[in-house]
C-alpha positions, 0 to 999 in steps of 0.5 A: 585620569591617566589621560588627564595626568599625561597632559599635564605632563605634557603642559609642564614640560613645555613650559619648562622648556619656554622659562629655558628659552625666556631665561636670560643668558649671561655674558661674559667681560669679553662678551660685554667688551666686544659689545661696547666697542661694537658699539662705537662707531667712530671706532669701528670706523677706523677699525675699518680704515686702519685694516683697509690702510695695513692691507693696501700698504703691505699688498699694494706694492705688488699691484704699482707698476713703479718700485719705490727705488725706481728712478723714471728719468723722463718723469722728474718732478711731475704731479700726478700724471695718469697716461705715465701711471705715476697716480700721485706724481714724482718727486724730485728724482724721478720715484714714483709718490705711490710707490714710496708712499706705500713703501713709507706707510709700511716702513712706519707700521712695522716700527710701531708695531716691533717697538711697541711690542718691545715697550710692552714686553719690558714694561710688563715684566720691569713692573710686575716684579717691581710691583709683586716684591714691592718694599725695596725692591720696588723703591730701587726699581721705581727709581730708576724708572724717575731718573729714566723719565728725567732724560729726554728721551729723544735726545736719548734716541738720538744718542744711541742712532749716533753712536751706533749708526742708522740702522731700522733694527736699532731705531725700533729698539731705541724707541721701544726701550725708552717707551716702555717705563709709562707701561711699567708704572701702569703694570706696577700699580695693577699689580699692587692690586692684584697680589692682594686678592683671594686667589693670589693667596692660594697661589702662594699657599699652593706653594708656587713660586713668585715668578710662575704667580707673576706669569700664570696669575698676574700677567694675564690679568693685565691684559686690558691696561696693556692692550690699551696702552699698547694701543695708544702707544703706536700713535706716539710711535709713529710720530717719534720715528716721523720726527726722527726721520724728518731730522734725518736721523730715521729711516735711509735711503733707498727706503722711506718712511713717512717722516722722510717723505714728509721731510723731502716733501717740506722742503721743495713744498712751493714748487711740489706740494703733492710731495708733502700733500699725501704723506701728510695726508696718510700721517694724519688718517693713521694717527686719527684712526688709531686715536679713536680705536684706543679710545673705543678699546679704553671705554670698552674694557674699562671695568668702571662702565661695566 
């Protein structure tokens, strides 16, 4: 009988431990994220472009025997020549393309980046106050935001680079300062939604303080509207800092950008179209790959597909 009772034991704890293997795990919102943008394939593609094109943009110069200032007076105005090492041609002056294009492509990702970071830190802040103190508060500050979308904001731009000068550090302020009021009008309606749930009420009856419930309690849970904003706001950047270059007003010499060289390149396109050819070219793949990424971060962390 003690024999028959040890294998039962035995039997029972070995199907205990096989319904603990068959049990199914549950995933987390984050786990669930990643598991959808896993699998988007046009997003994890151009995931994969858009890291190959920031890693040979940033190390790429260090590997190109021309700097992008450099001046090669026996290569004016050629097209891609090999023997000279000039991979994708000269323009006009003697610079290497790939130099500049690289320099261009840099210059262009460190003003989204800094100027999308500027929109998203004002817009956050501008509409979690606006929308956790609501009533008048809210109606002023929500006012201004109506004024500030009536004004063109280009023209805006434009006003501040001419009043204040060409300088890149201005460029990513004028730019993130007007991008940020569609950021503040999404945080604001989040959080118009968010001070009305069950935790929100015990921060308040815990007896904190209306500034530490909006960073500690509401910020952080905004965290998927902002990515994905931030995300499709890069894109636009670029091409408000390519319009402005291209009107002259962006980015100067020595340095470039892809606005500038697609300017310098339009203009002698009949008689250098490589000039024009490649930076189109490196415009178009950044805005198509940072298109599908946002697309893929918006369909993964969209709570309604869960």
């Amino acid at each position: 009988m003690a024999g028959i009772t040890r294998k039962d034991e035995t039997l029972s704890r070995y199907a205990d431990q096989l319904e603990t293997l068959d049990a199914p795990k549950g995933r987390s919102l984050t786990d669930d994220a990643l598991r959808r943008l896993f699998a988007n394939k046009a997003a994890m593609v151009s995931v994969f472009i858009l890291g190959a094109i920031v890693l040979i943009a940033f190390i790429g110069p260090y590997f190109v025997p021309w700097s992008y200032s450099t001046v090669d007076w026996t290569a004016i105005r050629k097209p891609p020549d090999f023997e000279k090492l000039h991979y994708l041609g000269t323009d006009q002056n003697g610079r290497d393309l790939l130099a500049r294009l690289l320099q261009g492509t840099q210059m262009s990702l460190i003003v989204a980046a800094v100027a999308t970071a500027v929109s998203v830190i004002i817009g956050i802040v501008y509409g979690a106050i606006a929308g956790y103190f609501g009533g008048r508060v809210d109606a002023i500050m929500m006012r201004f935001v109506d004024v500030m979308y009536a004004l063109p904001y280009i023209l805006f731009v434009i006003i501040l680079v001419v009043i204040f000068g060409r300088s890149p550090i201005l460029l990513f302020v004028g730019i993130g300062a007007i991008e940020w009021l569609t950021m503040a009008r999404i945080v604001r309606g989040q959080t118009l939604s968010l001070k009305e749930r069950e935790f929100i009420e015990a921060a308040k009856a815990g007896g904190a303080k209306p500034f530490t419930i909006i960073m500690r309690h509401i910020v952080p849970n905004l965290a998927g509207p902002v990515v994905i904003y931030a995300t499709l706001t890069i894109p636009e950047i670029i091409i408000t800092e390519s319009f402005l270059s291209y009107l002259g007003l962006g980015i100067q010499e020595p340095q470039t950008s892809l606005g500038t060289l697609i300017s310098e390149g339009a203009q002698v396109i009949e008689v250098m179209p490589w000039l024009l050819a490649f930076p189109a070219v490196m415009l178009v793949l950044l805005l198509l790959c940072l298109s599908y990424v946002g697309d893929g971060l918006r369909d993964a962390l969209d709570p309604k597909d869960r």
